[in-house]
N, C-alpha and C positions, 0 to 999 in steps of 0.2 A: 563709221563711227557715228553712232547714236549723240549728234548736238543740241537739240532742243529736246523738251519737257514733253512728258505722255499726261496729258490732262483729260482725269477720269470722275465718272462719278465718286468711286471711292474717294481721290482727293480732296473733292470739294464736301465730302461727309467732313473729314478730317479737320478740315478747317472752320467747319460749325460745331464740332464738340471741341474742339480748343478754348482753353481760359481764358477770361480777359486778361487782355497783354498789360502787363503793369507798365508804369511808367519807366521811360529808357534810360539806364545808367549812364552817370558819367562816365565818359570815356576816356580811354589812355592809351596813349604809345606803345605796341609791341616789335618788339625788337631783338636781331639776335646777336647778341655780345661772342665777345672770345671765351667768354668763360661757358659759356653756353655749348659753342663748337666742342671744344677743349673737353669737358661733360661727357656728351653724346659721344665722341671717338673715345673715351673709356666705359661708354658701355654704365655711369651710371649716373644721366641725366631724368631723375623719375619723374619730373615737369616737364620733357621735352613735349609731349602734345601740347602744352599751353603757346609754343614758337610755332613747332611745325603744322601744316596743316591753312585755316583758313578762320581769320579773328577778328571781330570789330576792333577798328584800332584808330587812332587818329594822330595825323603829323600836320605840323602847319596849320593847326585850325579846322581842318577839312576832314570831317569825317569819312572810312571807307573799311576796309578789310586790308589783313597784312595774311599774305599768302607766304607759306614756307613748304619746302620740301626737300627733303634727300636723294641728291643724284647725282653721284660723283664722276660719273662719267659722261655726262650730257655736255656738249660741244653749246648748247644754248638752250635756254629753256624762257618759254613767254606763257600767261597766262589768258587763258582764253574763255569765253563765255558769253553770256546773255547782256554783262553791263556794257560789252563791247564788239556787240555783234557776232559774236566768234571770230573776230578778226586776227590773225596771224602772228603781226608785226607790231600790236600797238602795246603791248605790256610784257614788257623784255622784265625777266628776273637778274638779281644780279648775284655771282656769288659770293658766299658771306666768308668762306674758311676754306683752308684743306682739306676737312674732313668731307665737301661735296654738299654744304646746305647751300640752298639759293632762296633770294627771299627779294618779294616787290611790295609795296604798297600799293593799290589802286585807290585814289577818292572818288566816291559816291557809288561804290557798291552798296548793296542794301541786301537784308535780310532775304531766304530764298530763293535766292538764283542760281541757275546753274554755272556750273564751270569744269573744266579740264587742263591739263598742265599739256603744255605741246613739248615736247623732248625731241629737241636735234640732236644729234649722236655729231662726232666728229667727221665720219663719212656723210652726213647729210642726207641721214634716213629721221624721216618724222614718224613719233610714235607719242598715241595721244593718250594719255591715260588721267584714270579718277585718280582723285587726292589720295594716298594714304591712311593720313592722321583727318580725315572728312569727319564729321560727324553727323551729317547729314546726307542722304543719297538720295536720285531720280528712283523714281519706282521703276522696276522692271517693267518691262523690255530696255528700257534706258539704260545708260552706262555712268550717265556725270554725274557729279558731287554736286552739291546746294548749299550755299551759305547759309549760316545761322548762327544763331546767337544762346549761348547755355545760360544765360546770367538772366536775373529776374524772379527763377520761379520760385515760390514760397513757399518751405517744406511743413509739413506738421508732423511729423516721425520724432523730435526732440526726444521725447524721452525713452524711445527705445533705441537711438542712437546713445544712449546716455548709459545704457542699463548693458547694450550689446558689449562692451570690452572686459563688463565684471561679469559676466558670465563664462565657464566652462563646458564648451562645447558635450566634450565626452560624457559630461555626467547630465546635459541637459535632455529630454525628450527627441528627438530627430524622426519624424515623420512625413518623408517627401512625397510629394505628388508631381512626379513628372508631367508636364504639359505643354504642349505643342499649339502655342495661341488660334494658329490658322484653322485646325482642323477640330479644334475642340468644341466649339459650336458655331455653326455659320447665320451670318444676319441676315435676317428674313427680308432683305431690303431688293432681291432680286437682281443685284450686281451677277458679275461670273462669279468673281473670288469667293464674296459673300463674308469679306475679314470683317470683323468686329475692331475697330480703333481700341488702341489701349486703355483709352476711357474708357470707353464700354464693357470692355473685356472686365477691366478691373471691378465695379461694379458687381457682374455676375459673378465671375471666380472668387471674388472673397466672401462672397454670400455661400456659397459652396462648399468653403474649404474651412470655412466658418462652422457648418450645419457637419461635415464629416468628422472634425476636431485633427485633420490636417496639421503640422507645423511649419511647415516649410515647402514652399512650387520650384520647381528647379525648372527653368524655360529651356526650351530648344529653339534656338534657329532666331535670335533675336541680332545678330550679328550679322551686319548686312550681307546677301548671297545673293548671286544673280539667278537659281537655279530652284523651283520650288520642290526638285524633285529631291532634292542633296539634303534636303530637311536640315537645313544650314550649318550642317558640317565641311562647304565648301566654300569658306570665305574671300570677299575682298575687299571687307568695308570693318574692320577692326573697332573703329573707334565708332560706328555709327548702328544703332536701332534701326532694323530695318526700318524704311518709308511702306513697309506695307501695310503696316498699322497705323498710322501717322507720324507725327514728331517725335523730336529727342524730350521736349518736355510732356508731353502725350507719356512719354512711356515713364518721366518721373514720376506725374502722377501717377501712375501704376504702381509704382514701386512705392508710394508715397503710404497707396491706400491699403494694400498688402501689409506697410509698417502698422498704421492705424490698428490695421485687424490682428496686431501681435501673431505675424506670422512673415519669416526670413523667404530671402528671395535668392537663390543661386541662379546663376548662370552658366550653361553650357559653352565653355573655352576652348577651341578647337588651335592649338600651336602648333598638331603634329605634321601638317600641312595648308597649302593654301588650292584653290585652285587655279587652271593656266588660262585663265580667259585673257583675250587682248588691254583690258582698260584696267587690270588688275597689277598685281606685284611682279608677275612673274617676268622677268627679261625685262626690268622697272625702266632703266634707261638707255638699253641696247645689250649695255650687257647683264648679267645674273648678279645683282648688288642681295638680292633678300634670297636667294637658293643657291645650293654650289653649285658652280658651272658645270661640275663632274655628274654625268645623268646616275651615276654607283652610288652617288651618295646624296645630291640634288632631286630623285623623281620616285615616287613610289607608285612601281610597273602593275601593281593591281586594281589602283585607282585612277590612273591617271592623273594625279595631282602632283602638285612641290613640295619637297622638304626644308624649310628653315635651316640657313646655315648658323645653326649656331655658335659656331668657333668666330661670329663678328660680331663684336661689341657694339657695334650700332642696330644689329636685327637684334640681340638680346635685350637691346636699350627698347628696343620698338615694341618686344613684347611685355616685357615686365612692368614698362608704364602704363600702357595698356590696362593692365590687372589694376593701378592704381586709379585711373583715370575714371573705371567703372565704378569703385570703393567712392571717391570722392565726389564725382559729378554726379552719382547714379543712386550715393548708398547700398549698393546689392552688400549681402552679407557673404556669400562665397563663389566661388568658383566647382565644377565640376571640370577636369580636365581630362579630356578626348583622348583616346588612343594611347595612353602614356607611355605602352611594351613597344608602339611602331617609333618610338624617339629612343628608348633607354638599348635596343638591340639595330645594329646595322643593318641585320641580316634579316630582318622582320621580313616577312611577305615577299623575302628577296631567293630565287636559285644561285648559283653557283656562277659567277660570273655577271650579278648584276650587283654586287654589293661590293665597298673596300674593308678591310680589317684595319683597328685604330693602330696606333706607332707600337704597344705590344704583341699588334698579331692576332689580339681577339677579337668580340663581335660586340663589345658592349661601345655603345658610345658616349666617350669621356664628354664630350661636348654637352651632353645632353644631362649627363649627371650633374656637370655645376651648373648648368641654365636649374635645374630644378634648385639646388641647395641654395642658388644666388636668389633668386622668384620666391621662393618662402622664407630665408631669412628678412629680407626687404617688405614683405607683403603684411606674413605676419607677425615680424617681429612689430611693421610698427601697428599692424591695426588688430590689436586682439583680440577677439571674439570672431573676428573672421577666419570662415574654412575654405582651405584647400583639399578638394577631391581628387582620388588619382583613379581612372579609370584603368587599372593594370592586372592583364589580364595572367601576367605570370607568377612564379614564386619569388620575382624578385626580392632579396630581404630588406628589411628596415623601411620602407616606404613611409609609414608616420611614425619615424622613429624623433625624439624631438630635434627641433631647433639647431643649429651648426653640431651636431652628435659626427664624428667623422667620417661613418661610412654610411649616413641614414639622408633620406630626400626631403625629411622635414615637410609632408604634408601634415593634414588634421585626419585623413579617413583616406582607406582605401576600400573600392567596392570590391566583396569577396565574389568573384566569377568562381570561386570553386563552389562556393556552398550552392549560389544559382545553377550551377549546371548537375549538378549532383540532386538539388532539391525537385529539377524540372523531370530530370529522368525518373526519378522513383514513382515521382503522383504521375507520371503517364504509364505508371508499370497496372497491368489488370494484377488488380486485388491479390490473386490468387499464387501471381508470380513475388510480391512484396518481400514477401520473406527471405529470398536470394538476394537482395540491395537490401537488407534492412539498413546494414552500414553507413548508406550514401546518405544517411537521414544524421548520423551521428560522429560521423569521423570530421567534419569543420571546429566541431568544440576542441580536436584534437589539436588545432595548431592556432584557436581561436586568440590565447594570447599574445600571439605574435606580430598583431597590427590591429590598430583600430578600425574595424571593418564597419562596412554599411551592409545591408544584403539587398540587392540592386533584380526586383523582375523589373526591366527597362523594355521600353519600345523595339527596343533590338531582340527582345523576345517573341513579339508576338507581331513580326509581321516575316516577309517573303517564305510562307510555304511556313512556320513554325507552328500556325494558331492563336486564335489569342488562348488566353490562361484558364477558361472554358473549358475548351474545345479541346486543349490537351489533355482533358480527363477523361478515364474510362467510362464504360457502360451510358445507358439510358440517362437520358435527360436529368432526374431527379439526384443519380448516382452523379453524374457531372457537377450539378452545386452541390453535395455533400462532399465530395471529396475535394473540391474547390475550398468550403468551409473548412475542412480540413486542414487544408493546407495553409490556407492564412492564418489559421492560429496556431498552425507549426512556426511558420515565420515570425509572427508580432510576440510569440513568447521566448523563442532562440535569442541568445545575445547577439547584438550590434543594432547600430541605428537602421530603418526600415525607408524602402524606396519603390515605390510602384506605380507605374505606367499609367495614366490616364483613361478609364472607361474598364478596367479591369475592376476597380471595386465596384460596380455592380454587372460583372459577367458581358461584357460585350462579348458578343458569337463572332463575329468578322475581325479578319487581321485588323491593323490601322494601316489608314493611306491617309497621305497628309492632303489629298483632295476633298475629303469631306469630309465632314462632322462624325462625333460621338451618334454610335444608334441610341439617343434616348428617346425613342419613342419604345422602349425593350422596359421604361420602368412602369408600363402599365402592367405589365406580364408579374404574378405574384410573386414567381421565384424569383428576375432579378430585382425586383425592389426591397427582397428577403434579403439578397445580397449585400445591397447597397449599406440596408439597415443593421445587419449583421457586421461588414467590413469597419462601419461607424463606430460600435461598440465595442469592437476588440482597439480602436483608437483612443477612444474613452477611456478603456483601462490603459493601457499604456501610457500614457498622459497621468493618468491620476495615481497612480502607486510608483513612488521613485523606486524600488526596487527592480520595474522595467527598463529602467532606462541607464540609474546610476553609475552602473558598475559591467559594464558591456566587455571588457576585456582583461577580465579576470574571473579565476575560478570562487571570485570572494562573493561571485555577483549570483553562480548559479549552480546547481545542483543534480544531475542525473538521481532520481531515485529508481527506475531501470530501466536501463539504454540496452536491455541485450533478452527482450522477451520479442524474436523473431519470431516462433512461432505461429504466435498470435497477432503480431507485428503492430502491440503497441509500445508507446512511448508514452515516458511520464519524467518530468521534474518540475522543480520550483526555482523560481530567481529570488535573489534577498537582497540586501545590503544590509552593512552592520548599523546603522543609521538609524532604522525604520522595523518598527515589530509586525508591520503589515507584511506580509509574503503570498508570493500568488504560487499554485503550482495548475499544473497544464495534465491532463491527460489525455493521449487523442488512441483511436481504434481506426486503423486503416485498412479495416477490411468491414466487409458487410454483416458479418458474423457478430450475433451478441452473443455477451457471456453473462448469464445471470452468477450473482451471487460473486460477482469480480473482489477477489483481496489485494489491496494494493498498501505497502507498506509507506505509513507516512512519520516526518519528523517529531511531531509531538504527541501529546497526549488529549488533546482537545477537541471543539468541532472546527469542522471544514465547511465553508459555507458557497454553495454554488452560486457565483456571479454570473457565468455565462454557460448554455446549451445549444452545442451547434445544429443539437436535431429540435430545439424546439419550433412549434411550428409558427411563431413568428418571423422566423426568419426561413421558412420553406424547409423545416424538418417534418421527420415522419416521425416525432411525439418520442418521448420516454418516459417513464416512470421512478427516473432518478431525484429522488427527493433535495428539498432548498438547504439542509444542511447534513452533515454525516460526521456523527460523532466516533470518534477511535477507539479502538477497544485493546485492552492489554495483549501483546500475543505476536512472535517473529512471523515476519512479514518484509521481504525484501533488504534484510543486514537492517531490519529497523523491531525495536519495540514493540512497537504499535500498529494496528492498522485499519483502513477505514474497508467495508465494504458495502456493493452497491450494483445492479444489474448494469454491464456497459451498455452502452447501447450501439449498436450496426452503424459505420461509422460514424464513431461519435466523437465529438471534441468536449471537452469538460473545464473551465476555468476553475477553481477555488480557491478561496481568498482565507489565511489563518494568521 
């Protein structure tokens, strides 16, 4: 067992870009009553972090920390750590209720320190583990939790804390930029890790995501893990920011400055499991209190990890406060939720004999479907404007169906993995073969009303052996960013909210590994900074014509004017809403082939005026000769009227705005 502190360079950065510490609050008595106990065993105590866990408190004058924790099977439990040498015997907890909380005071603990909960079992096996509900942790290699104090820090976010509940997610802009803090640029400070503190980070990322017109960074791995490989889908620190960045108020700030910059902050929420490490949740105090004891329903055999039993009111109570505890101490605006098909099916990732069927004999797990409908009525019934993500990878129905609707999960968005895995195959198809998938390009609008979808190219695309989003394109270099162009103005013009992996808007050539940095030193090179400047632009419009964005999951929002010219295997329509007389419509050529003198049927009678050119050569095209506006002329042209024509160009993407 890792008991003392790993003091590194990086820590002692951390503590020179931290804020002046304001003056210290008055303090108060925390305490855990019967009503509290009483709560927490029905599973909806949603303050229970403010008890459990580790809290400036004071009793008798003497100021110190009140330690709590859940272990209903521990024979004895003391509190151990740096204010008391790690000694054994000298801070006995005592327990509070039936339900298994035990809770000590200690005077003159102070901010920082480390500590561990020592758990005797009633055979008189000692097993030493981190806090739970911690909110602060030893940096890796270390295993213990750290005292600290949340209260103090002075937010400047007011007024989009203000503005966030009278907003309508579905019809606002959703433009995320996945990011991975560790690996996204490393500090030139010549540490190993080379982490940027969340100060710092924040700083650059919102200068960034500021200059792209970005809406929203969705973080990875900000949830303490002891494993940098697990890219922190492998938690045991729920309630705590990683220390690999610095502090829990380090990371306010961050979140603080992101608000500033009018731009939402999601979090990657991993519930579908935990990992087994010794100082973690798993086998918490001899026995299996946070996983079923049954390894069929308790262990997911392809990750080695734990399953959450959700059928106990107190791990449901562990999670769902959790969600609130981020909302309130943190402001993040949503959640992106992890694996949601390995929770909602028993049988996920399971053969024949490692799984149980629920009391009807099926595979769906009951458990798991009222942990979601309980988690979103609670979350967002009371914080509106805030989303739930469901990362679900199946046809399960109704997933953002609203709010207690009887058989729907009550998210905000699910991400469409059909359209992703359909859109990734086609653009790696050569040109030549397109025609046979034209479908995979147009059959998502087929069930697109059916959930409010995001379209999700995540990190999980472009690494082990996939490519990144480059490199899965055919032909020569040049053919690689046009058809790359391509494809991102298939996506940012398709209906639903839009999600994309970090270092793909300007063409990164290498997987990602969360060991190093973004290649920008790639934006010296013309084509990807053609990229970069081209991915910005197609954000700009999306952003600036509510037509992109308003009406995402309805046929009211968009238009095929011909989805079924495989031949040639382009596509074209427009998005509207009834709102707004602006309307954009999209043509793209996914093949290298021009067609002079192209007739394409449009809704009005008007001109059409070209806002964007994927081949112009600012942005590393090979030039066209498609004129800035294209007036319509009388004459049937695609089940329309009218039509405009114009030489296409060899892969070419065309924006116009009428």
């Amino acid at each position: 067992m890792a008991k003392t502190g790993t003091t590194t360079k990086k820590a002692a950065r951390a503590k020179t870009t931290a804020a002046k510490k304001p003056a210290a609050p008055k303090r108060t008595e925390v305490f855990v009553s019967e009503e509290d106990c009483y709560l927490f065993g029905q599973g909806t105590h949603y303050d229970i972090y403010k008890k459990l866990g580790a809290h400036p408190s004071v009793e008798n004058g003497q100021e110190g920390y009140f330690f709590g924790v859940w272990a209903p099977n521990a024979g004895q439990i003391h509190v151990i750590g740096e204010f008391n040498g790690w000694n054994e015997e000298q801070n006995p907890m005592t327990k509070a209720g039936e339900v298994g909380i035990w809770t000590a005071f200690i005077p003159g603990v102070h901010e920082g320190q480390l500590y561990k909960f020592l758990i005797t079992t009633p055979e008189g096996e000692k097993i030493y583990k981190a806090d739970p509900y911690a909110n602060w942790a030893e940096l890796r290699p270390g295993t213990a939790s750290r005292t600290t104090d949340l209260s103090g820090y002075t937010w400047h976010d007011a007024k989009w804390m203000t503005d966030r509940p009278k907003k309508d997610p579905n019809r606002e802009p959703m433009a995320i930029y996945e990011c991975h803090v560790g690996s996204w640029m490393k500090h030139p400070d010549g540490t190993p890790d080379g982490f940027y503190t969340y100060r710092e980070f924040a700083d650059r990322l919102v200068q960034y995501l500021k200059e792209m017109k970005f809406t929203h960074v969705e973080l990875m791995g900000i949830l303490e893990h002891p494993f940098d490989g697990s890219w922190g889908y492998q938690v045991t620190g729920y309630y705590a920011p990683t220390s690999r960045y610095g502090t829990p108020k380090d990371f306010m700030y961050l979140v603080d400055t992101l608000h500033k910059a009018h731009i939402g902050v999601i979090l990657d929420w991993v519930p579908a499991h935990f990992c087994p490490d010794a100082h973690g949740l798993a086998r918490f105090d001899g026995q299996c209190i946070y996983e079923d004891p049954d390894p069929r329903r308790g262990e997911h055999p392809d990750w080695g990890t734990k399953i959450f039993n959700l059928g106990k009111p107190e791990v449901k109570n562990f999670l769902i406060a959790n969600v609130l505890y981020w909302i309130r101490d943190y402001h993040v605006d949503g959640i992106r939720v992890d694996a949601v098909a390995s929770m909602l099916y028993l049988d996920y990732g399971k053969k024949e004999g490692q799984w149980l069927p629920n009391k009807y004999g099926g595979n769906k797990n009951l458990d798991a479907i009222e942990f979601f409908k309980h988690l979103n009525s609670v979350v967002r019934g009371s914080y509106p404007g805030f989303v739930t993500i469901a990362e679900e990878s199946t046809a399960w129905p109704k997933v953002t169906s609203p709010i207690g609707s009887p058989d729907g999960l009550g998210f905000s968005f699910k991400w469409n993995m059909g359209w992703m895995h359909d859109f990734c195959e086609y653009m790696k198809l050569d040109p030549v073969m397109r025609k046979g998938s034209h479908y995979n390009m147009t059959f998502a609008m087929s069930y697109n009303s059916a959930e409010n979808y995001i379209l999700p190219l995540s990190h999980d695309e472009v690494v082990h052996l996939k490519c990144s989003m480059l490199n899965k394109m055919p032909g020569y270099e040049v053919d690689k960013f046009a058809n790359l162009r391509l494809g991102y103005t298939f996506m940012m013009g398709h209906a639903g909210k839009k999600l994309l992996f970090m270092g793909q808007e300007f063409a990164q050539e290498r997987e990602w590994s969360e060991a190093r940095e973004l290649d920008w030193y790639l934006l010296q090179q013309p084509l990807h900074e053609g990229m970069k400047k081209y991915f910005a632009q197609l954000l700009k419009i999306y952003n600036k014509y509510p037509c992109m964005h308003e009406i995402d999951n309805d046929w009211a929002g968009f238009e095929w004017i011909n989805a079924d010219d495989k031949e040639r295997s382009i596509y074209s329509f427009f998005r509207k809403c009834p709102d707004d007389k602006r309307r954009v419509m999209f043509i793209l050529n996914m093949t290298p082939v021009e067609y002079p003198e192209y007739r394409l049927g449009v809704p009005e009678l008007k001109t059409y005026r070209v806002i964007l050119n994927s081949t112009d050569p600012e942005y590393g095209g090979a030039g066209s000769n498609v004129p800035k506006s294209l007036k319509a002329i009388k004459g049937d042209c695609d089940f329309k009227p009218q039509y405009i024509t114009f030489d296409m160009p060899a892969y070419g993407g065309l924006v116009l705005e009428f």
